[in-house]
Backbone as CSV, one residue per row, in Angstrom:
resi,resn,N_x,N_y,N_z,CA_x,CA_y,CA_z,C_x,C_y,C_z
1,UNK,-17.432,-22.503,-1.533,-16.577,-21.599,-0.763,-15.822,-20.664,-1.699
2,UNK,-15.395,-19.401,-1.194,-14.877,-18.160,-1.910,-12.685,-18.844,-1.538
3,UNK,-12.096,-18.993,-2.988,-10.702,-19.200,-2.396,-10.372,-17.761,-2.857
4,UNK,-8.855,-17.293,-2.270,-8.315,-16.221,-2.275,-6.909,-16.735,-2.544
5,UNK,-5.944,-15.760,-3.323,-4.675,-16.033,-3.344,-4.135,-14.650,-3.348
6,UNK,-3.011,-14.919,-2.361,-2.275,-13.432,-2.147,-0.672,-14.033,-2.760
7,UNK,-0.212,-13.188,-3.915,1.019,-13.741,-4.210,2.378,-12.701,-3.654
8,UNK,2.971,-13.343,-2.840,4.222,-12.127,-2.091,5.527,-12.166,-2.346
9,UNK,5.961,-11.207,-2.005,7.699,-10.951,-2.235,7.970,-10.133,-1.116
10,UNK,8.945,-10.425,-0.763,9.221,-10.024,0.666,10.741,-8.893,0.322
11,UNK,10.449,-7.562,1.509,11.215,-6.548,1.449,12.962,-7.056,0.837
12,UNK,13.636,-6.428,0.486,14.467,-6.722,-0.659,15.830,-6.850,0.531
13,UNK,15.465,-5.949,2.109,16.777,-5.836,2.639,16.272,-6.718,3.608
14,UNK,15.375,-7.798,3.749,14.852,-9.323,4.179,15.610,-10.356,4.282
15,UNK,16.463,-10.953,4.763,17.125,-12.482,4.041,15.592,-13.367,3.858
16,UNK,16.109,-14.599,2.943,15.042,-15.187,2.649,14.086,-16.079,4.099
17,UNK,15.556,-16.461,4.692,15.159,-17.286,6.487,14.470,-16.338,6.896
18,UNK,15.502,-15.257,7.441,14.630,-14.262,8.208,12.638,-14.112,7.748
19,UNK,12.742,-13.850,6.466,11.353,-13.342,6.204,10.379,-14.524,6.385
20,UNK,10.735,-15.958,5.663,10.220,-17.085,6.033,9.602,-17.335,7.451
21,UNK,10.572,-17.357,8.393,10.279,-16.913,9.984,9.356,-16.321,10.138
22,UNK,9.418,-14.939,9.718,8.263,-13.710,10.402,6.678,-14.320,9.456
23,UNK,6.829,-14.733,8.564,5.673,-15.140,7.719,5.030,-15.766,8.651
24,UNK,5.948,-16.898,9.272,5.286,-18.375,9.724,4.517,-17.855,11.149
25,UNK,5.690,-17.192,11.919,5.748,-17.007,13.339,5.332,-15.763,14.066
26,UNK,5.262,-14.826,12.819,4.504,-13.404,13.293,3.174,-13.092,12.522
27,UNK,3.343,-13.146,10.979,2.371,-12.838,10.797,1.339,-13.584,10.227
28,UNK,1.774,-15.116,10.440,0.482,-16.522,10.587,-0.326,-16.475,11.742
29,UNK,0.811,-16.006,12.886,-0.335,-15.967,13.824,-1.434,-14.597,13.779
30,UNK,-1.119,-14.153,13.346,-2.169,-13.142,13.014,-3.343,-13.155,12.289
31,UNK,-3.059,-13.671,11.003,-3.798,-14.174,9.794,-4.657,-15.375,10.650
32,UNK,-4.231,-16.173,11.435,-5.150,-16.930,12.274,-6.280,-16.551,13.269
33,UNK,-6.414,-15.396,13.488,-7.318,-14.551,14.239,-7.975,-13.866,13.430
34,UNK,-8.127,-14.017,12.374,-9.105,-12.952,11.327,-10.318,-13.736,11.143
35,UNK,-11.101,-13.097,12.068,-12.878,-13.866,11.678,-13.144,-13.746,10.495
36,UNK,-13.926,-14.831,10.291,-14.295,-15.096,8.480,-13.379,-16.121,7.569
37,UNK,-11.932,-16.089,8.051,-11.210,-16.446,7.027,-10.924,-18.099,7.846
38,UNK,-12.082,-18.788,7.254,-11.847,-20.111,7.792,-10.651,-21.254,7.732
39,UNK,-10.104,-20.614,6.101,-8.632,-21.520,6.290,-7.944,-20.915,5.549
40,UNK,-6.349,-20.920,6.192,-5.249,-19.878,5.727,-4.145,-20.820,5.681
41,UNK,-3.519,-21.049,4.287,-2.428,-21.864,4.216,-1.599,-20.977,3.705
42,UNK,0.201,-20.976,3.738,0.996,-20.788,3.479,1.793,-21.215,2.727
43,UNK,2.220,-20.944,1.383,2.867,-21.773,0.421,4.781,-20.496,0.354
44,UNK,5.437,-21.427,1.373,7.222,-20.738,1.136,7.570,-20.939,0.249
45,UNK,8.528,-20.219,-0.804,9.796,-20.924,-1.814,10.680,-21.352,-1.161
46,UNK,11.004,-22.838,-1.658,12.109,-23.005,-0.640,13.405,-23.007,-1.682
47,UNK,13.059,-23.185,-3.412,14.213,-23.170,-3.964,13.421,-22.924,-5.498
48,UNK,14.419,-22.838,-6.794,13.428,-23.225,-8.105,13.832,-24.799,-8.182
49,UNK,12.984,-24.816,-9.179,12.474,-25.916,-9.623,14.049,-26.555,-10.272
50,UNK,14.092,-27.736,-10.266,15.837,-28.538,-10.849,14.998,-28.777,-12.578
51,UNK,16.113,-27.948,-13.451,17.313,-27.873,-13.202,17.623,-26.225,-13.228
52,UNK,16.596,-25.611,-13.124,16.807,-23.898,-13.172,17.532,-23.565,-11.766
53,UNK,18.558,-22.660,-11.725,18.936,-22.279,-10.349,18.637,-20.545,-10.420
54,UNK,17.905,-20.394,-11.161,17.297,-19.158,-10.625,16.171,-18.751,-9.621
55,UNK,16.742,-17.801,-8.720,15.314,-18.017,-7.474,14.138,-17.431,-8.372
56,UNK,13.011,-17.950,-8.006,11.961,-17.581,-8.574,11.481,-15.449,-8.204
57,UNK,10.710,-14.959,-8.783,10.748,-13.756,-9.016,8.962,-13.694,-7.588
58,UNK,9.036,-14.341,-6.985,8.340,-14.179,-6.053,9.037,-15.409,-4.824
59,UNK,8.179,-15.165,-3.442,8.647,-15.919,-2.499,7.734,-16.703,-1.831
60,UNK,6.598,-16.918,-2.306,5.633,-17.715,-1.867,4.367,-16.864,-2.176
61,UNK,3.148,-17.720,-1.609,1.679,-17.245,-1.308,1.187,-17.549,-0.396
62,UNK,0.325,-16.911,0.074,-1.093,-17.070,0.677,-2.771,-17.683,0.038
63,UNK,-3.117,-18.782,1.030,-4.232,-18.819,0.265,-4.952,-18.740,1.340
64,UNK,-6.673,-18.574,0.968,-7.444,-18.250,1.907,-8.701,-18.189,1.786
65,UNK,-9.427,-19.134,2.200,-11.169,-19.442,1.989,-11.738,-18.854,2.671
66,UNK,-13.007,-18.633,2.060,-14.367,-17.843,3.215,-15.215,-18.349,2.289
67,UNK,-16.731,-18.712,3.808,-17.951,-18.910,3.332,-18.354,-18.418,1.867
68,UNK,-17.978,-17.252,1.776,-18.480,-15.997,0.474,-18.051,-14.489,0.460
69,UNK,-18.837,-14.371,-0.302,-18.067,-12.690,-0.659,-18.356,-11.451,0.795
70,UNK,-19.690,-11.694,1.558,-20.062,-10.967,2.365,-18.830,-11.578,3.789
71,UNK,-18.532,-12.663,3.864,-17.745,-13.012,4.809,-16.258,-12.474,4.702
72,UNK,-15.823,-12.579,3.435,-14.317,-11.953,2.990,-14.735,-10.338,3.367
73,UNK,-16.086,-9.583,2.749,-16.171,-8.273,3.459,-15.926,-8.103,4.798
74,UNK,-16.614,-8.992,5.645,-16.693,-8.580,7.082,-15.037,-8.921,7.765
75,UNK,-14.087,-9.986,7.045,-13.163,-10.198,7.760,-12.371,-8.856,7.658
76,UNK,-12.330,-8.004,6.181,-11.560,-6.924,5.952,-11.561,-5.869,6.761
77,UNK,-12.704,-5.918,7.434,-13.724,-4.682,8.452,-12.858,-4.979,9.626
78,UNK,-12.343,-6.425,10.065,-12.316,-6.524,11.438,-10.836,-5.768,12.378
79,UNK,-10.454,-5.901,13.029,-9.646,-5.139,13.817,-8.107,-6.118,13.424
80,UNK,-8.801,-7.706,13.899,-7.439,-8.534,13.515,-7.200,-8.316,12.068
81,UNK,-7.955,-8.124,11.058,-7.213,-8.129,9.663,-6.318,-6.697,9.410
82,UNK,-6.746,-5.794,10.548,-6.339,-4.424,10.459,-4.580,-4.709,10.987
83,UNK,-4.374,-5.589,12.252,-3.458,-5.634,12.392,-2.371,-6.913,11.400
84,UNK,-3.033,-7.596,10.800,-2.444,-8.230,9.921,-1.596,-7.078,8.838
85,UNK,-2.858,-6.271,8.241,-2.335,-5.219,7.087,-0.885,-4.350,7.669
86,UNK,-0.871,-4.127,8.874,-0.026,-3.449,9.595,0.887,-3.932,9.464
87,UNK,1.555,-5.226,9.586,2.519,-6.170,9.769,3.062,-6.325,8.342
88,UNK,2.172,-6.416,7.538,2.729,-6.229,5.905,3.584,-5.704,5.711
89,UNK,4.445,-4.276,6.297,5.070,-3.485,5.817,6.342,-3.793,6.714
90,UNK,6.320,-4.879,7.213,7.563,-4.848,8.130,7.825,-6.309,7.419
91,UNK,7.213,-6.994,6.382,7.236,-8.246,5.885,8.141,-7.943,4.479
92,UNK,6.551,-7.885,3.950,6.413,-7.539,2.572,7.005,-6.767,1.849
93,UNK,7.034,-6.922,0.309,7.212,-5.692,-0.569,5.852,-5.393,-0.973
94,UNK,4.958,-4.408,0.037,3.381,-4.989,-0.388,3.050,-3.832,-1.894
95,UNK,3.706,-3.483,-2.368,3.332,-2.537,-3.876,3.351,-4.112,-4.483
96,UNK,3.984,-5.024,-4.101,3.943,-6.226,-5.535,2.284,-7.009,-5.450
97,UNK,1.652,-6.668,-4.580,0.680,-7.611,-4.219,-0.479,-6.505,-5.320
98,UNK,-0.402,-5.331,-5.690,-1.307,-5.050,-6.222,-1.421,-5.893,-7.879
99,UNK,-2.156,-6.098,-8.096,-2.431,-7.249,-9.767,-1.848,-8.722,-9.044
100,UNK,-1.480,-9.281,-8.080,-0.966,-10.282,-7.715,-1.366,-10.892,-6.745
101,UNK,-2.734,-10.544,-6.824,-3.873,-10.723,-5.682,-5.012,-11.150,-6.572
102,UNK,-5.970,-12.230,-5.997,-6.826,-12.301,-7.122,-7.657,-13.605,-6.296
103,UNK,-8.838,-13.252,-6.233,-9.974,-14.265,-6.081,-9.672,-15.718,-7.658
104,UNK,-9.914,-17.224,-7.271,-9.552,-17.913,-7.947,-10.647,-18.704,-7.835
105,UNK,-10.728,-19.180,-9.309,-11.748,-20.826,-9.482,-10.967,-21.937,-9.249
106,UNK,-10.822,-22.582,-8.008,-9.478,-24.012,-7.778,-10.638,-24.777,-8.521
107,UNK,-9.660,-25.552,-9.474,-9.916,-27.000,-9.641,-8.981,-27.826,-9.332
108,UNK,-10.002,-28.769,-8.851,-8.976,-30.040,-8.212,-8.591,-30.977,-8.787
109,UNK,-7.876,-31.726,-8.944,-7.160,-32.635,-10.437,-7.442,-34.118,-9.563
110,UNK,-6.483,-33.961,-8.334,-6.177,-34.821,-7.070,-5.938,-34.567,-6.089
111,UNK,-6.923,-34.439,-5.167,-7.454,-34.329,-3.720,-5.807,-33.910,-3.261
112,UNK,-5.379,-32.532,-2.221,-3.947,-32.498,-2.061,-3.968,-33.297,-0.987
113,UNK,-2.554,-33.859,-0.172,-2.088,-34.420,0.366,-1.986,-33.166,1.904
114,UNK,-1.882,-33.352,3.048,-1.570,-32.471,4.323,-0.242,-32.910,4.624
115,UNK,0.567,-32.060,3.960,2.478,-32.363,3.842,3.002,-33.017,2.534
116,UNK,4.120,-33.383,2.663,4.625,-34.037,1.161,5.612,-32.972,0.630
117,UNK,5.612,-33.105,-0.729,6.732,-32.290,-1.078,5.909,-31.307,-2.092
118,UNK,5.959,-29.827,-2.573,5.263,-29.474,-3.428,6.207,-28.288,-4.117
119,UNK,5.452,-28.501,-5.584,6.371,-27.460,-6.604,4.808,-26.326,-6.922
120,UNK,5.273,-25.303,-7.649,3.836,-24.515,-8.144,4.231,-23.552,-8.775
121,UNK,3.567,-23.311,-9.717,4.089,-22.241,-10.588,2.840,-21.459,-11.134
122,UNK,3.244,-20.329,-11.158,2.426,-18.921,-11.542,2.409,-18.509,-12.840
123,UNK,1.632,-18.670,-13.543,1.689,-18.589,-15.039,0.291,-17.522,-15.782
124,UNK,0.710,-17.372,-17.242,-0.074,-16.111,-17.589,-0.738,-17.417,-18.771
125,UNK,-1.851,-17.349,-19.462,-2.550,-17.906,-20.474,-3.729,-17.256,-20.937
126,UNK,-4.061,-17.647,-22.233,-5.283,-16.891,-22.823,-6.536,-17.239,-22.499
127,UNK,-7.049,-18.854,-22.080,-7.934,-19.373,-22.017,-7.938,-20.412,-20.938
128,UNK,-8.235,-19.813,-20.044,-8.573,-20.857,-18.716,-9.220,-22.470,-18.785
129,UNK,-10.111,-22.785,-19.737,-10.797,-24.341,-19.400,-9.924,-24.875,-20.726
130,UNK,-9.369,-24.324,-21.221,-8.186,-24.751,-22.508,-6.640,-25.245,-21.110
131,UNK,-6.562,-24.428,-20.457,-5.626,-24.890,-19.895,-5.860,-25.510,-18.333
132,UNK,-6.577,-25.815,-18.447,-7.394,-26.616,-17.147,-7.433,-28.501,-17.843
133,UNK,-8.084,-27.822,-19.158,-8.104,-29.392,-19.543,-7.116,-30.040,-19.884
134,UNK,-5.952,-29.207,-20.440,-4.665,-30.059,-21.077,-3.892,-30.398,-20.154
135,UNK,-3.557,-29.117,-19.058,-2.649,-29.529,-17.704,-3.316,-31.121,-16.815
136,UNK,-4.735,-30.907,-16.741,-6.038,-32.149,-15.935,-5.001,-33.488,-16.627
137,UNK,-5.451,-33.748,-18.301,-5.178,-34.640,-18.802,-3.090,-34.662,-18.585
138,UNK,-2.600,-34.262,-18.871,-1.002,-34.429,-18.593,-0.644,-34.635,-17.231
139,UNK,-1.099,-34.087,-15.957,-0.834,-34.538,-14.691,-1.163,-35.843,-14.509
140,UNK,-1.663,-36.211,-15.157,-2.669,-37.842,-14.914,-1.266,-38.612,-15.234
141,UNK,-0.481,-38.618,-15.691,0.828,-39.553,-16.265,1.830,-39.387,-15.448
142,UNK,1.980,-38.039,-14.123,3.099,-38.253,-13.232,3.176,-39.222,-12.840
143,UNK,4.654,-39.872,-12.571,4.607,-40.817,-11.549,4.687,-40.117,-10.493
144,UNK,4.038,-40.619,-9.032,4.378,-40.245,-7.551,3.802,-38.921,-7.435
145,UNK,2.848,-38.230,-8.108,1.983,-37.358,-8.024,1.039,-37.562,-6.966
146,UNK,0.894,-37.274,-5.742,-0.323,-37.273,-4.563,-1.116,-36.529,-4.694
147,UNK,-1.446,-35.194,-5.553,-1.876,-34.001,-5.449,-2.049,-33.206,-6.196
148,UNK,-2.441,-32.426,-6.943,-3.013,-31.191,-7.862,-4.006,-30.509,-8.001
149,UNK,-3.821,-29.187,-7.788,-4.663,-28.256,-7.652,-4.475,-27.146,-9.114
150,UNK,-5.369,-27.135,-9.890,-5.327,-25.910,-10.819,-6.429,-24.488,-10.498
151,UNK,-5.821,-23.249,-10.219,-6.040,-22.179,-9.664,-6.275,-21.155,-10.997
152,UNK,-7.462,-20.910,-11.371,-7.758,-19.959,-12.691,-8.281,-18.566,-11.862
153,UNK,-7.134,-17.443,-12.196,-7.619,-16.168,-11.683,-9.067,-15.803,-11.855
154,UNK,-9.778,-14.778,-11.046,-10.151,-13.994,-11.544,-10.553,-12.640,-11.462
155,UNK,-11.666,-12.165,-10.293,-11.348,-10.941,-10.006,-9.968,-10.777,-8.948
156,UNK,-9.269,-9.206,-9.910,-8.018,-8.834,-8.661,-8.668,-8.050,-7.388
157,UNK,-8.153,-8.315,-6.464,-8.315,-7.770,-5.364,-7.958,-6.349,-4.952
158,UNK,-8.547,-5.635,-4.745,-8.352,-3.953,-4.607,-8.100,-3.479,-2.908
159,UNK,-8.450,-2.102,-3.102,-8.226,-1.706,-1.377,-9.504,-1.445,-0.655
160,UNK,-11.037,-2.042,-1.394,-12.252,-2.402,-0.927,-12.286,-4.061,-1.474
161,UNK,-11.258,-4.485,-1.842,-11.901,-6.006,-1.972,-12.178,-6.179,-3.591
162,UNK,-12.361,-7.220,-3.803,-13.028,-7.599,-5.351,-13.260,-6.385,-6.468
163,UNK,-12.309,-6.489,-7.147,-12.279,-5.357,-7.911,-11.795,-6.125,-9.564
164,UNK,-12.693,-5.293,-10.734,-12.321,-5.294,-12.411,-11.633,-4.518,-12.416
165,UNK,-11.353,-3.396,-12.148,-10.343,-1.823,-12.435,-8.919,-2.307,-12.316
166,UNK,-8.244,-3.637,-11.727,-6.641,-3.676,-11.716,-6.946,-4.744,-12.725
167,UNK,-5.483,-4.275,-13.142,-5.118,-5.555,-14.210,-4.123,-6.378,-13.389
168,UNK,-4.767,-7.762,-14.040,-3.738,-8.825,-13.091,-2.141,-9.013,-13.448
169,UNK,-1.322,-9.712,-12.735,-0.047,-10.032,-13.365,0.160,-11.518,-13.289
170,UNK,-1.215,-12.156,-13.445,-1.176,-13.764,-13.544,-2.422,-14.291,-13.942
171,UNK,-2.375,-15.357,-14.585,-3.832,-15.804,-14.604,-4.163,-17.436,-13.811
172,UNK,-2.980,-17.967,-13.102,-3.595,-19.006,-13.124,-2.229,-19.659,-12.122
173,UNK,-2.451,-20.481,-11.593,-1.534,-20.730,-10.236,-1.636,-22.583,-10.412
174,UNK,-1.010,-23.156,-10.466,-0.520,-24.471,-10.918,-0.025,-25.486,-9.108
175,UNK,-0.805,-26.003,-8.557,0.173,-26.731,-7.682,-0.195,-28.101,-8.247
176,UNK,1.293,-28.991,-7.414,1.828,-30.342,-7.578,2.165,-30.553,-6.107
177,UNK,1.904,-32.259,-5.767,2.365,-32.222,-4.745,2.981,-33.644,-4.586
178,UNK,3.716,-34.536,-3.455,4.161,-35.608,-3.996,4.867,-35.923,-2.881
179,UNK,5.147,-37.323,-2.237,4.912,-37.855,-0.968,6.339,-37.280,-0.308
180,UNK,7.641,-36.835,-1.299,8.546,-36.303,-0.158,9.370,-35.915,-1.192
181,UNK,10.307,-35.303,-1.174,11.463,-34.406,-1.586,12.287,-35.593,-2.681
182,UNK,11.676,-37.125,-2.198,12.789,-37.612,-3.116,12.089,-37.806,-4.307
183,UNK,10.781,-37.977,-3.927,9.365,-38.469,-5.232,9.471,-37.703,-5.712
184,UNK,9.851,-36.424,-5.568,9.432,-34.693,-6.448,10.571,-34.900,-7.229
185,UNK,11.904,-35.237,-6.991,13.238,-34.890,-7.725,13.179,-36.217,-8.582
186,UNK,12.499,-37.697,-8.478,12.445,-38.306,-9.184,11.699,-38.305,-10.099
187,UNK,10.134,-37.840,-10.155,9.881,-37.166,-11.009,9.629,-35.914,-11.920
188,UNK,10.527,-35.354,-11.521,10.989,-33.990,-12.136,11.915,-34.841,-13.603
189,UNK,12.544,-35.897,-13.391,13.882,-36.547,-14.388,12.304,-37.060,-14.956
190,UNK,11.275,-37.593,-15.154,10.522,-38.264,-16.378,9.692,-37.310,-17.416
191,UNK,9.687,-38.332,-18.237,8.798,-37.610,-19.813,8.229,-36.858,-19.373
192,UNK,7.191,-37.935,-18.181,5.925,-37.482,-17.915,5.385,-35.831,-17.329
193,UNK,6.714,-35.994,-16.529,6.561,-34.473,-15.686,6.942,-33.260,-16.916
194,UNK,8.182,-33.632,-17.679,8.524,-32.514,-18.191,7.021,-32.718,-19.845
195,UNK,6.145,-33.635,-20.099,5.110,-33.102,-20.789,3.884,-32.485,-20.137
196,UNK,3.904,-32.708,-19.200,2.620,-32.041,-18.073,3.188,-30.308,-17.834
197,UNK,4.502,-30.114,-17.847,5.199,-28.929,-17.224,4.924,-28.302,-18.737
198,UNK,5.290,-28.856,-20.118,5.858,-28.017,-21.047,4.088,-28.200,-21.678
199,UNK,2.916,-28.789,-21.063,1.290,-28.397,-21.469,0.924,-27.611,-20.391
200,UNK,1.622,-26.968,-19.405,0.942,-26.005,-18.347,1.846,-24.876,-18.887
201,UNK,2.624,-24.916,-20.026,3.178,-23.911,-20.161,2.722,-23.014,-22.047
202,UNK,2.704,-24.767,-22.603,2.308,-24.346,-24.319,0.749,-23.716,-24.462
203,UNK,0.289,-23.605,-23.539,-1.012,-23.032,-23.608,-1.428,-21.223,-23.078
204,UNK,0.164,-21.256,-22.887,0.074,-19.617,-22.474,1.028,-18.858,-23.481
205,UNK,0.136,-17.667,-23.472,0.626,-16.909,-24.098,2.146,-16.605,-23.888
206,UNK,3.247,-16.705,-23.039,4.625,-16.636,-22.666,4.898,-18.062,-21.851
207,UNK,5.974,-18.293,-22.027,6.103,-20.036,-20.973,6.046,-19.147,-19.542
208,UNK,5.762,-20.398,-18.836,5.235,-20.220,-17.023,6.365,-19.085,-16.579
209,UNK,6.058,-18.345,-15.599,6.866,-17.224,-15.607,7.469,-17.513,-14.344
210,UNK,7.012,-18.590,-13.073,7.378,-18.500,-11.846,7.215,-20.045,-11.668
211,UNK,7.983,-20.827,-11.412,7.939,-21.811,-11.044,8.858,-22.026,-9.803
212,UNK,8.726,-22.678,-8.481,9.395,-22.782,-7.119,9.183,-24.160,-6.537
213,UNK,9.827,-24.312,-6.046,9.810,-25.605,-5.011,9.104,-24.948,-3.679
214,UNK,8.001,-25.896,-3.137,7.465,-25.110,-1.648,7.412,-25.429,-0.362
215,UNK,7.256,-25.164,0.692,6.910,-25.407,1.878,5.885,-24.955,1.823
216,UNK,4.624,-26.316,2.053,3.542,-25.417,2.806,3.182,-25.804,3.930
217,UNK,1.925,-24.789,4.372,2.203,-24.804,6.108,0.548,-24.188,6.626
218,UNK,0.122,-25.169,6.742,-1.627,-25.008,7.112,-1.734,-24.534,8.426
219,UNK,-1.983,-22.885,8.070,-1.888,-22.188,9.924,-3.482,-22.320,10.276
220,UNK,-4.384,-22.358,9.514,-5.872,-22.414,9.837,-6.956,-23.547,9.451
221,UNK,-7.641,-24.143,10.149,-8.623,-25.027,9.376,-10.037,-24.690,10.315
222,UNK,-10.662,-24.639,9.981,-12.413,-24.879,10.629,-12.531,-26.071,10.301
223,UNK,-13.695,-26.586,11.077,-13.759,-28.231,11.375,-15.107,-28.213,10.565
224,UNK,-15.734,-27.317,10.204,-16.577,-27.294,9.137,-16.057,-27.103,8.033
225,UNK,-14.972,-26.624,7.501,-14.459,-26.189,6.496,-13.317,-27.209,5.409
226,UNK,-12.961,-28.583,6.797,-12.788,-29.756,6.290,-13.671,-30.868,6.140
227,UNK,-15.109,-30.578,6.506,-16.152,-31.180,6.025,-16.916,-30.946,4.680
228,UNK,-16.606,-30.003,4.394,-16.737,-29.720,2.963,-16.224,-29.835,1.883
229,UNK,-15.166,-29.542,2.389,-13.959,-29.891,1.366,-13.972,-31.422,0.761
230,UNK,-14.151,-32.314,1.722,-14.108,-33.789,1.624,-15.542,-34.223,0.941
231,UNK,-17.004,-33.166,1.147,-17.978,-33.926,0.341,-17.528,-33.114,-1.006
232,UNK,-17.078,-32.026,-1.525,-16.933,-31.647,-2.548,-15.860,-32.913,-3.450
233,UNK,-14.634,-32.876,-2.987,-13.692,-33.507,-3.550,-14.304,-35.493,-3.938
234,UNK,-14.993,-35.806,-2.996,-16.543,-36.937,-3.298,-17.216,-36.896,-4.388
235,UNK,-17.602,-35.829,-4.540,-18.326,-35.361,-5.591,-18.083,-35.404,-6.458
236,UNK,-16.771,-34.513,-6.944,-15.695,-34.741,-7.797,-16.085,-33.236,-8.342
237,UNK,-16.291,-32.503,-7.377,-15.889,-30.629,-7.501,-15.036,-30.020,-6.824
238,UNK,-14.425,-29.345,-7.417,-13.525,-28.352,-6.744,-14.185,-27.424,-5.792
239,UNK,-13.717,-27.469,-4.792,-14.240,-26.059,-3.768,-14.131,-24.873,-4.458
240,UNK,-14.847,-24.168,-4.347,-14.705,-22.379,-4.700,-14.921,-21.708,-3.763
C-alpha cells in the first residue's frame, strides 16, 4: 500500500480547541468521502513532550493510504477531495504544507495499538536505514511501549501529486505509542526512553525539530485495508 503524510499548522487567528474541532468534525468528515483513500487517520497535538513546555512548531498530521499511485491520482481528480482542498483554507495555514507533505516508507517496529497514549516527532537526518536501525534497536528497551511506527520521507507532494522539484522540510516522522497517558509520562522519566529519544535524534543532522504529545483519531478504515495490514505486520513488513 501507498502511505501519505500531510504535516499541518493551523491558521494563526485559530485557537488550538477551536481548530482541533473543525479538523475532527468538519473536515474528517470530508476526508472520509474521498474515493481511493482507504484509511485516513488523524494525529492532534495535544501538548509537547515533558519536560519541554514549548508548543511544538506544528499541530498535528494527517496520514493516508491508497492501493497505489494511480489510486492517490484518481482520489485527487474526485469532487470530494475538491471539497476537502476547499475547507483547507478555513482550517489551515496551507502555504506550510508545501515541503511538509511527503509520500513515506512506514516501518513498523511494533504493530500500533487502536487508542492509547501517543508522542511523535518530526525530524530531519542524513541517512534513513542508519536511522531506522538505531531508533528499531533503542525502542526495543521502552518500558510500556505498545507501538512504533518509523516513517522515512520521500517523494514531496506537489499540486499534481508526487513530485522531486520541492524540497522537503523533514525526512522522517517517528511515532510511539503506549497503553495510556500514565505509561507515556512514566516512561518518558527512564534511561530507556530518553536513549531511544537522544538515538532518534544523534543520527540527524540537527536534534529532532518537533516533538508533541498526540491524539489520534482513526476517521477511515476499509475492511480490506485491515486485512492487510494484519498479514503484512505477520510477516513482519511494514505496509507501504
Amino acid at each position: 500500500m501507498l502511505k501519505v503524510i500531510w504535516i499541518a499548522r493551523f491558521r494563526p487567528d485559530i485557537a488550538k480547541t477551536a481548530g482541533r474541532a473543525h479538523w475532527r468534525d468538519v473536515h474528517g468528515v470530508l476526508g472520509a468521502d474521498v474515493p481511493g483513500l482507504d484509511r485516513y487517520v488523524q494525529s492532534h497535538v495535544l501538548a509537547p513532550v515533558p519536560p519541554s513546555t514549548q508548543w511544538p512548531s506544528f499541530d498535528g498530521y494527517s496520514s493516508g493510504w491508497y492501493a497505489d499511485d494511480d489510486a492517490y491520482v484518481r482520489s485527487m481528480g474526485s469532487p470530494e477531495w475538491e471539497a476537502i482542498g476547499a475547507d483547507s483554507d478555513n482550517l489551515f495555514d496551507t502555504p506550510f504544507f508545501w515541503g511538509m507533505s511527503a509520500f513515506v516508507d512506514e516501518h513498523v517496529v511494533v504493530a500500533p495499538p487502536v487508542g492509547g497514549a501517543k508522542v511523535a516527532a518530526i525530524v530531519r537526518f542524513p541517512d534513513g536505514d542508519r536511522w531506522i536501525s538505531r531508533a528499531e534497536a533503542l525502542l526495543g528497551d521502552v518500558p510500556g511501549l505498545t507501538g512504533a511506527v518509523l516513517n522515512v520521507a520521500g517523494d514531496a507532494i506537489g499540486v499534481e501529486g508526487r513530485t522531486t522539484e520541492l524540497a522537503l522540510g523533514f525526512d522522517g516522522c517517528a511515532e510511539c505509542w503506549f497503553e495510556d497517558r500514565t505509561a507515556l509520562i512514566r516512561a518518558l522519566a527512564t534511561p530507556a526512553w530518553r536513549a531511544a529519544k537522544d538515538g532518534i535524534e544523534s543520527t540527524a543532522d540537527a536534534p529532532a525539530e518537533r516533538w508533541a504529545v498526540m491524539q489520534e483519531r482513526l476517521v477511515k478504515e476499509e475492511t480490506r485495508v485491515q486485512g492487510h495490514l494484519a498479514r503484512e505486520v505477520q510477516r513482519g513488513h511494514a505496509p507501504r
